[in-house]
TORVOKOL-137384 format. One record per residue: residue in three letters; x, y, z of N, C-alpha, C, CB in turn. Coordinates in pm, whole numbers, plus 50000, padded with zeros to 5 digits. Last residue first. Glycine has a CB too. Example, Ala and Ser with C-alpha at 12.3 -4.5 7.8 and 13.67 -1.06 7.14 Angstrom:
! residues 2
ser512854977550708513674989450714512905000350787514084994050572
ala513194943150780512304955050780513204967050780511314955350905
//
This chain:
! residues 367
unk447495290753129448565276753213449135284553297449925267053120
unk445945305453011445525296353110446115289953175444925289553084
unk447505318052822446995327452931446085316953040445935340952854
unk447665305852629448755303252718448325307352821449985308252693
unk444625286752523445475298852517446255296052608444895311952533
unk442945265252524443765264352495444725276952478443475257852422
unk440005281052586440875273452713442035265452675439985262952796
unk439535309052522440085296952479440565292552534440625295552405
unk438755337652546437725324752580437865311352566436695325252516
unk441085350052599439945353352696438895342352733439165364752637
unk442395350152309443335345852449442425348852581444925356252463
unk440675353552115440905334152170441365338352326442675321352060
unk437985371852053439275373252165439695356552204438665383152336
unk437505370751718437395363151858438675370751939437605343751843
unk438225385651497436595387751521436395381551665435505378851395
unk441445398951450440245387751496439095389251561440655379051574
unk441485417351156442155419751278441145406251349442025438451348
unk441885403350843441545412850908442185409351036440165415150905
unk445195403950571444415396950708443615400750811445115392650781
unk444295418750306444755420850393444425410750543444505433150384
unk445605411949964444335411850053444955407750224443085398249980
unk447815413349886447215416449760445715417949869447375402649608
unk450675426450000449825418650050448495423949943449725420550223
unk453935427249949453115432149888451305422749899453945433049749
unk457605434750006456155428150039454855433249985455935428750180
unk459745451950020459545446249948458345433349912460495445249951
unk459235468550239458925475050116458405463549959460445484050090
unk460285450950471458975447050435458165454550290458185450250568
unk463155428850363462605444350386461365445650312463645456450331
unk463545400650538463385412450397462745421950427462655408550265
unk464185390250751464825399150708464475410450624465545394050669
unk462315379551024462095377450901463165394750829460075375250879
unk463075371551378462465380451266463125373051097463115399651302
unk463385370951699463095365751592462825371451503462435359551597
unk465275387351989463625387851911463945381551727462845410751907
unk467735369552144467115377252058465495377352010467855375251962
unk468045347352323467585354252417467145368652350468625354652528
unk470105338452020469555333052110469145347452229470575320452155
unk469425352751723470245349051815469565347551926471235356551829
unk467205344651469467515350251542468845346451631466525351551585
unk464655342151176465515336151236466255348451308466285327051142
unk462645330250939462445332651099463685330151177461325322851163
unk464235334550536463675327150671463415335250783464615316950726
unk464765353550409463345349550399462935342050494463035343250290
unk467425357450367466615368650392465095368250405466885376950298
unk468655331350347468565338350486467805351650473470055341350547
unk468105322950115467185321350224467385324950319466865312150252
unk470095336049945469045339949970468095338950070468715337949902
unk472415319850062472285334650113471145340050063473435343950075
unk472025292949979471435300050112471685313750137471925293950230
unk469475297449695470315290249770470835296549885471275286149698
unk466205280749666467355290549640468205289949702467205301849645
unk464235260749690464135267549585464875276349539463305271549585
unk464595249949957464375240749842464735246249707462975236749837
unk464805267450111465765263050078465875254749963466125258850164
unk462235277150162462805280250086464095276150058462675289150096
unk461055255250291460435257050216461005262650100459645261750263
unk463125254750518463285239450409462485245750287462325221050479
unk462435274150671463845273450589463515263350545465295273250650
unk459765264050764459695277350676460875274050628459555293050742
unk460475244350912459805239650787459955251150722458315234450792
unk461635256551103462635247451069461885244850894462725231951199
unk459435271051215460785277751192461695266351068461705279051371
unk458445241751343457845252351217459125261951163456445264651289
unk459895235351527459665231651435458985237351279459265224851489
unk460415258351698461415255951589460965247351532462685253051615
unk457545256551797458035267351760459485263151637458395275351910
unk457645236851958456885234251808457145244951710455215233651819
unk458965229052140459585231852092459275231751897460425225552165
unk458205244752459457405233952397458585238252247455215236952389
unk458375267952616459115253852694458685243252519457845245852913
unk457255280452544458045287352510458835276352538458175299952559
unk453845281252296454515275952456456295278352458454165255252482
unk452695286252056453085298552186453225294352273452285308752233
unk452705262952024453545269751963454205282451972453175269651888
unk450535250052130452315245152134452855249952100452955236152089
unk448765266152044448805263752198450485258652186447455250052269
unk448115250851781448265264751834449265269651922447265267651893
unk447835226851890448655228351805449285241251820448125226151691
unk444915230651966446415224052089447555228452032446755204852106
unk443775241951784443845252451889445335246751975442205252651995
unk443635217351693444425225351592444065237751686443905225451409
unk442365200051839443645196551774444205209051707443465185051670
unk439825215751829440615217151937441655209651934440025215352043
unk439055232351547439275222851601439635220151746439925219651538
unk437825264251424439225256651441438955246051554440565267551488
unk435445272251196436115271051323437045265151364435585268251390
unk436915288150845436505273850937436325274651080437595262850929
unk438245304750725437445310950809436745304550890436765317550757
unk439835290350543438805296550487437685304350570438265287150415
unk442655291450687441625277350644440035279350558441135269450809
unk443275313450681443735305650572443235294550558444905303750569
unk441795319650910441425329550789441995321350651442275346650810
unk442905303751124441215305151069441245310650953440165314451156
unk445935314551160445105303151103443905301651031444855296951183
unk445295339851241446085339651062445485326951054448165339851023
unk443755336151474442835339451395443775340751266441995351651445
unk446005320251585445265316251566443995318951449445215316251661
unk447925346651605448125329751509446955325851501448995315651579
unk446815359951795446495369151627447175351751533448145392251586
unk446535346152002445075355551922445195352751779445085375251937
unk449015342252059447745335452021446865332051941447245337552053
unk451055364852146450475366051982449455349651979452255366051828
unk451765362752369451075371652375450325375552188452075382552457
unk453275336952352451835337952442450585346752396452185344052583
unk455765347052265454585343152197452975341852213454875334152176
unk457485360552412456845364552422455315357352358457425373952401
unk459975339752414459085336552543457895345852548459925338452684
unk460655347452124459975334552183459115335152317461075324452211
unk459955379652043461035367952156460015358252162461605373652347
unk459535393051743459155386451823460275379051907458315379751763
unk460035418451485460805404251520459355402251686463355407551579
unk459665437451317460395443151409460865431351512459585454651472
unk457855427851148458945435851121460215435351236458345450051106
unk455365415651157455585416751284456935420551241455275404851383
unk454325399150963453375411050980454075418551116451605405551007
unk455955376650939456145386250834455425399450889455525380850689
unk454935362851153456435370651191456415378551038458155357451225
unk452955353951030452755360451194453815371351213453045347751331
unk453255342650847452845353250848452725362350950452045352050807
unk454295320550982455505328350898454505337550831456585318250775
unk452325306751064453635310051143454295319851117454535301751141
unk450965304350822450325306050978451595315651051450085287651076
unk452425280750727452425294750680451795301850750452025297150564
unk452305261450926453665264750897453485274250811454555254450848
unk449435259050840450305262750973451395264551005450285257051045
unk449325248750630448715262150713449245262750812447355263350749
unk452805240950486451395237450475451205251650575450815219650536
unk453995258650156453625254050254452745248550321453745258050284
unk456025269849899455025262849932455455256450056454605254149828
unk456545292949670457095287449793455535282549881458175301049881
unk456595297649325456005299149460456675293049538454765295449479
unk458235326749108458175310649194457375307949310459525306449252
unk458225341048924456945336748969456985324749039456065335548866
unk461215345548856460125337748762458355333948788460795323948751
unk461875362949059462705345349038461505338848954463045333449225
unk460675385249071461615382249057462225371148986461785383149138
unk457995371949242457775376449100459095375449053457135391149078
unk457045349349473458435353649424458295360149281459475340549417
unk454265344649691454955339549495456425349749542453515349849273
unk452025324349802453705330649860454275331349728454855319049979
unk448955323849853449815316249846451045327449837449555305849736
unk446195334949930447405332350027448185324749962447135325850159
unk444675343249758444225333149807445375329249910443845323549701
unk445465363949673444095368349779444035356449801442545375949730
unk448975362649767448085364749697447065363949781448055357849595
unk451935379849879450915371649875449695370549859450925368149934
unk454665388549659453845387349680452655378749782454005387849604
unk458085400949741457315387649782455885395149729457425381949979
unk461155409249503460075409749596458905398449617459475421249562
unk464225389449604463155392049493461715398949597462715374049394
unk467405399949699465955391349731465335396449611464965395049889
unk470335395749501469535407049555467935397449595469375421849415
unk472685378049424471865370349576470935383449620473255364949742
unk473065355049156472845371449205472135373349305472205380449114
unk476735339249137474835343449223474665355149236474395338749390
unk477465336148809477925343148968476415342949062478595363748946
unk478095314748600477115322948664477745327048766475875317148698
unk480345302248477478905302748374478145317548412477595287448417
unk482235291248554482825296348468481195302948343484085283148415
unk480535284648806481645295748788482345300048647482745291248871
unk480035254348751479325267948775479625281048777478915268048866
unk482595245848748482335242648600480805253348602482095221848560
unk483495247148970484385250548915483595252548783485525242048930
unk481665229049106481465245249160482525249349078481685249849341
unk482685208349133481615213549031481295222549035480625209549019
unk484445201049342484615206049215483865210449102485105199849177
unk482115219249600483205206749514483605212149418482625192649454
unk478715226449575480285225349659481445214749554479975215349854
unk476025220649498476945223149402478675227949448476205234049322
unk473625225249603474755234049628476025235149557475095231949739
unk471875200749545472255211549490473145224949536471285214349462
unk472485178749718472785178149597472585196049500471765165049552
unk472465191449950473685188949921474035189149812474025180249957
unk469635193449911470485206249915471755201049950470015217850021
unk468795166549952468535173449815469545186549807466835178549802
unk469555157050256470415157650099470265163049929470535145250075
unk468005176750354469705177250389470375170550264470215167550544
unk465645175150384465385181750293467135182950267464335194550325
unk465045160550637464015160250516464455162450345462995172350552
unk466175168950787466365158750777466405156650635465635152550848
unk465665194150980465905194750851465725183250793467025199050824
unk465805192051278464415187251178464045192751068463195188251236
unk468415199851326468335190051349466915184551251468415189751495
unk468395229451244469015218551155468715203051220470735221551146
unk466365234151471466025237851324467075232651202465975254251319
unk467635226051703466685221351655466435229051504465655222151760
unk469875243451700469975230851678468685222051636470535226551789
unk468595269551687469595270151608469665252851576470935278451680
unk467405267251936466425274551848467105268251716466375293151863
unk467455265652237467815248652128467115256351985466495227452197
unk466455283552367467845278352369468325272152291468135272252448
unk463645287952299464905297852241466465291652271464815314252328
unk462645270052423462795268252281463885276052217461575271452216
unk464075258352704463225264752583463445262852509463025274752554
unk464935227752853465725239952799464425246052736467135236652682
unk464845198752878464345203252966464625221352971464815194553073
unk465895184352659464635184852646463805192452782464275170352620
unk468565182452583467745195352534466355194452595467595196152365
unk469455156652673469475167652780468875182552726471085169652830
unk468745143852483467565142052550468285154152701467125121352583
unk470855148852266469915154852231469225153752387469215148952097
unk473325134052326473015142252377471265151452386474015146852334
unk474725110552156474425108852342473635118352405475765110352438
unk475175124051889474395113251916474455111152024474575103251859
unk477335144651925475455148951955475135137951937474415159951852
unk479705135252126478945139152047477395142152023479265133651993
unk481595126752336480395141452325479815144852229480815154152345
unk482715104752226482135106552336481125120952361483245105552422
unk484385118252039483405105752013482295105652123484265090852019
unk486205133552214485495140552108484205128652043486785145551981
unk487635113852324486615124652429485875133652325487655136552552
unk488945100752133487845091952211486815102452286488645081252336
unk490645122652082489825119251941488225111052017491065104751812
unk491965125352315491405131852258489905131552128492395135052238
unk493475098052291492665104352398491775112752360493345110652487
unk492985086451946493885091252070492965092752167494715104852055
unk493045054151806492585063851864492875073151969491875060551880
unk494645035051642494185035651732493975051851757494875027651812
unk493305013751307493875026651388493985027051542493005038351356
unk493614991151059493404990951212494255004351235494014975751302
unk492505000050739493924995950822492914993251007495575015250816
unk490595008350585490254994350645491284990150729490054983250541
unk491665027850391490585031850476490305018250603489135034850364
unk493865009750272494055023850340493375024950462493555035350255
unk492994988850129493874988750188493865002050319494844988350082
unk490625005249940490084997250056491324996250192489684980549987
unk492575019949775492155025649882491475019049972491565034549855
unk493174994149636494234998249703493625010849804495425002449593
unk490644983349536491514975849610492444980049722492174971049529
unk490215007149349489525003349504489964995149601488374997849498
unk492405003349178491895017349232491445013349397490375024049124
unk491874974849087493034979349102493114990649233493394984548965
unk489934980448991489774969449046490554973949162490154957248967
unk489264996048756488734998948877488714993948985487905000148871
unk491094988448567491694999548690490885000848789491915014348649
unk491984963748486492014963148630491604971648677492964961848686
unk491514968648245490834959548230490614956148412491564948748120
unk493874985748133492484988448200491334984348211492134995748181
unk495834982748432495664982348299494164989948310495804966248229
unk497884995848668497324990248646496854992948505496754989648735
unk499595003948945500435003648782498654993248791502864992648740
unk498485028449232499215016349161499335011949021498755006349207
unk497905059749264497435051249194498705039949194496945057649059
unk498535079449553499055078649432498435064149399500695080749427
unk496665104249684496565088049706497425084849537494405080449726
unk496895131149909497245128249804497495108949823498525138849768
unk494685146350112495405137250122495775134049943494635126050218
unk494285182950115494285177350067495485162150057494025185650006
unk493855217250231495125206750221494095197350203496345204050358
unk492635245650276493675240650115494025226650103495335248050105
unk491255228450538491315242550474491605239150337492445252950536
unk491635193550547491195207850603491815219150538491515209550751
unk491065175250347491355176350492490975184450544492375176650529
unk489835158350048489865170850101489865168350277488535179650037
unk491805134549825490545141949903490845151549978489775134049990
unk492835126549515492865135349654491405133649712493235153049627
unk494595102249292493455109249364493625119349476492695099549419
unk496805097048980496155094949159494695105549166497695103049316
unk499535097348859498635095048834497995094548958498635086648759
unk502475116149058502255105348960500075108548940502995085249057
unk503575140449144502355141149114502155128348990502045156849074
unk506425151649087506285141649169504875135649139506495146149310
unk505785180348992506625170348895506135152448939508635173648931
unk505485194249201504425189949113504495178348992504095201649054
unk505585198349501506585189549398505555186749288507325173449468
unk504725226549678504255211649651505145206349497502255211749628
unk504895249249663506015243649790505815229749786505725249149962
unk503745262449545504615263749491505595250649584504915279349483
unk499845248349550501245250649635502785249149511501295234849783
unk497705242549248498955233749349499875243149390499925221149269
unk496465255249077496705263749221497365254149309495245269549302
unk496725241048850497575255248842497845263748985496675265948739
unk495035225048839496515220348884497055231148880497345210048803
unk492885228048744493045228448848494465225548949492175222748858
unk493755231848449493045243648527492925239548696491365246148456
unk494575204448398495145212248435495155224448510495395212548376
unk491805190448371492855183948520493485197648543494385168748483
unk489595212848247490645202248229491585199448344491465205748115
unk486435213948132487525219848170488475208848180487355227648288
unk484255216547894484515204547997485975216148027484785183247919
unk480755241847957482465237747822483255226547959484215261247765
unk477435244347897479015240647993480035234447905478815228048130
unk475075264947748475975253847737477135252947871476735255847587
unk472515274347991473245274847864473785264447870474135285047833
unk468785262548010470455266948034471295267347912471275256148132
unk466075284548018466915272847957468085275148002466985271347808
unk464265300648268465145303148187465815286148129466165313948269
unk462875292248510462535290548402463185296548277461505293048414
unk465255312948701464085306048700462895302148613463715309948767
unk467165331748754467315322848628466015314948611468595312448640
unk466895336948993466525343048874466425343248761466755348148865
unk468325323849123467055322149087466305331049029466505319149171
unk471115307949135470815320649058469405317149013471885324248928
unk471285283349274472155288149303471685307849260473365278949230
unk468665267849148468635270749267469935281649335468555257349322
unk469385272848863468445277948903468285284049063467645269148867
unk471355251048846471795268748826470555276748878472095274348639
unk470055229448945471055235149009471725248649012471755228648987
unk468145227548765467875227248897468845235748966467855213848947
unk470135216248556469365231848505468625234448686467605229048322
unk473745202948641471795206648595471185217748632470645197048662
unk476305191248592475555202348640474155198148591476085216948585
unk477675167248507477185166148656476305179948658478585165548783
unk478985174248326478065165548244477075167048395478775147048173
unk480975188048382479905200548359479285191248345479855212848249
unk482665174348459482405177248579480965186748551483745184248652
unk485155156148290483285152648320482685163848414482935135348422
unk487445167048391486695170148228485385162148199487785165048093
unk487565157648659487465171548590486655175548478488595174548547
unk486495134648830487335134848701486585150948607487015115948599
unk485625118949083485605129949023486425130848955485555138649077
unk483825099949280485175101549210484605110949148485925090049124
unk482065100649586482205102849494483535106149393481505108549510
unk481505079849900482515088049807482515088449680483685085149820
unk480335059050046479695067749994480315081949960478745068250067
unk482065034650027482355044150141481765058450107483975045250167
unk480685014549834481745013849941481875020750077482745017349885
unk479625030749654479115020349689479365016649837479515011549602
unk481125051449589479885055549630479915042549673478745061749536
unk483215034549465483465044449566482405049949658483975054849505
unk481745024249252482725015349363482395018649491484345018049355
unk480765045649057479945040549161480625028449266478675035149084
unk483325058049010482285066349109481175060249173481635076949041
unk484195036748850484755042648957483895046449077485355053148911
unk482205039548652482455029148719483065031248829483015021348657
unk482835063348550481635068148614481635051848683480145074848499
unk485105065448425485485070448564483775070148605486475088248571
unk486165048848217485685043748313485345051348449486415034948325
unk486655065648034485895055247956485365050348090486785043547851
unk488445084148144487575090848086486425080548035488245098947983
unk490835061648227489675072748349488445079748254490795090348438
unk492045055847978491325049748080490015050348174491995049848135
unk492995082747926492285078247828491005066147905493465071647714
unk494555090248130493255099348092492175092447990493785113548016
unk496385072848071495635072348210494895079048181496145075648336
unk497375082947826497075066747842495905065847981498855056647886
unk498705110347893497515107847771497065088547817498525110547549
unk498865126748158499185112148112498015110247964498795098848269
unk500255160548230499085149848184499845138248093497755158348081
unk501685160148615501685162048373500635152548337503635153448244
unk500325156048810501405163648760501475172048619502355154748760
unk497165148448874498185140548805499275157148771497365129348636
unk494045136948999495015149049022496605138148904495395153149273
unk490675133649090491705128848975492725138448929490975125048849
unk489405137349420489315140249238490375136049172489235155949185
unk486815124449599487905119549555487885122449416488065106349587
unk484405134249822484615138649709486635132649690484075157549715
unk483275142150102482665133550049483185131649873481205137450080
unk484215168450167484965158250254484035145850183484835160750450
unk484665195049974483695191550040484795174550051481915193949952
unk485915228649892486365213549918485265208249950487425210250026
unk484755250349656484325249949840485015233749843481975251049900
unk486775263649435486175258849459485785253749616486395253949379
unk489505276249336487845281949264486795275449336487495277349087
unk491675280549540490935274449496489415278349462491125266449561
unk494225296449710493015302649611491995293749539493665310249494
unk496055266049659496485284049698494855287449617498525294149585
unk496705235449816496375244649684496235259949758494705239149591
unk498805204049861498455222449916498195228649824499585232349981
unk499005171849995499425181349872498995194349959498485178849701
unk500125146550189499635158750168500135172350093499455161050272
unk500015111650076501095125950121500285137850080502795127150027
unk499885077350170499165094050134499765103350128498295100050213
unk501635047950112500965056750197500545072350135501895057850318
unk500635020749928501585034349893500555046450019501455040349656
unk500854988050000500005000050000500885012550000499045000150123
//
């Protein structure tokens, strides 16, 4: 087994991501390129198979983009066709190899990504190409499958991790656990937005196309309540009632909300509810619901929070959604970024025909 040696890039066009093995070589090998280019999507599925690692081979890297993906990065592009992607080449990325890195040395091989610039370098064994994928995996199986031992350190870092921990959140507010719980009951939605973020080297072959244009779009909401985006093509953002319930509450409320104040907005959730259900009486499942959400101990609050960012995350990418999501620093008042100029309510939510927080024996004002 040929042990690893750590290469070093300067300025890289691109975000590393730790799930990603790319195809690095000194001087280009016309024979090994020839190989890798017939087989590198065999590769990728070994590797995926194995140790859910993707290979990567440069001059494939635009075949990997999609029209989803430019969209979600530059949504403004939104229903626009894409253009063309030109294949780039090993070399363009070999140009930001460290002066202090032996480039000459740089037999045929792979990298992955460590930390910051640095990068494990895996030099390839002599193989044909009837072996290479054989060959390839064989020899990183060697690697990844050694027996390690573990330091002190590394064991006290295993040990605290968030898999042992979550059930000591459960006696905290909501505002404490605001940040963790809202990636934690992402779940849902964690690998589609991996898949489109487009990190890695493919972020090399997006770049040579689009820059994000990250100005918000203005919001409409219509007389029937739905959430359009004129800007970004008329996109809607879709929710269910009560998770849009939520996020009208805090849209109509500029100036943000504290969790522990919620109590004191009930009323006015409750009656955004009623009005989007068509004015229905509301249930006493769906008053409880309510009720959990202006509880400050109860943590229904980030759940919803959590669904509003998935809603839009789905559809743009994240420095947009931070101007659209419910979001705050801890023992902070909550709020919705965009600037409310840019809002535009086509029919207005009246004010509530019920005092809930007086006659509802699900209001906070009872506990």
């Amino acid at each position: 087994m040929i042990e690893p040696r750590t290469i070093t890039f300067i300025n890289l066009p691109f975000s590393p991501i730790d799930n990603e093995m790319t195809y690095v070589e000194g001087s280009f090998d016309e024979r090994v390129n020839g190989i890798v280019a017939r087989h590198w999507h065999e590769l990728d599925a070994e590797m995926y198979r194995h140790w859910r690692i993707h290979f990567c081979y440069v001059p494939t890297i635009h075949e990997r983009v999609s029209e989803e993906q430019l969209q979600w990065i530059n949504p403004v592009r939104h229903g626009c066709p894409m253009p063309p992607l030109h294949p780039l080449r090993t070399a363009q990325l070999m140009r930001h190899l460290s002066p202090q890195c032996d480039r000459a040395s740089l037999r045929p091989g792979m990298m992955s990504w460590i930390s910051k610039e640095n990068f494990a370098y895996f030099e390839w064994p002599e193989f044909d190409e009837a072996t290479f994928v054989e060959r390839v995996v064989e020899e990183y199986r060697k690697y990844v499958e050694r027996p390690r031992d573990y330091t002190a350190d590394e064991f006290e870092v295993g040990m605290n991790s968030a898999f042992i921990r979550p059930s000591l959140y459960a006696r905290f507010m909501a505002d404490d656990t605001f940040r963790r719980d809202v990636l934690d009951l992402m779940n849902d939605i964690k690998i589609k937005v991996d898949q489109l973020r487009c990190h890695g080297v493919s972020e090399m072959a997006i770049k040579q196309l689009i820059q994000p244009d990250n100005r918000p779009s203005r919001m409409v909401i219509t007389a029937d309540w739905r959430i359009i985006l004129p800007d970004y093509g008329d996109m809607e953002i879709e929710m269910r009632p009560l998770v849009k319930a939520v996020y009208f509450l805090f849209l109509r409320h500029p100036e943000g909300i504290f969790f522990k104040d919620l109590f004191d907005h009930y009323a006015e959730l409750a009656w955004i509810y009623q009005t989007l259900r068509g004015g229905d009486e509301l249930t006493d499942k769906a008053r409880q619901s309510i009720s959990d959400i202006a509880n400050p101990f109860h943590n229904s609050i980030n759940e919803k929070c959590a669904r509003v960012r998935e809603a839009f995350l789905a559809k743009m990418n994240d420095a947009l959604t931070a101007q659209y999501m419910i979001d705050g620093e801890r023992a902070c008042a909550k709020a919705i970024l965009l600037p409310r100029e840019l809002v535009t309510w086509e029919r207005e939510i009246p004010l509530p025909a019920i005092d809930y927080a007086s006659d509802d024996p699900y209001s906070p004002h009872y506990f």
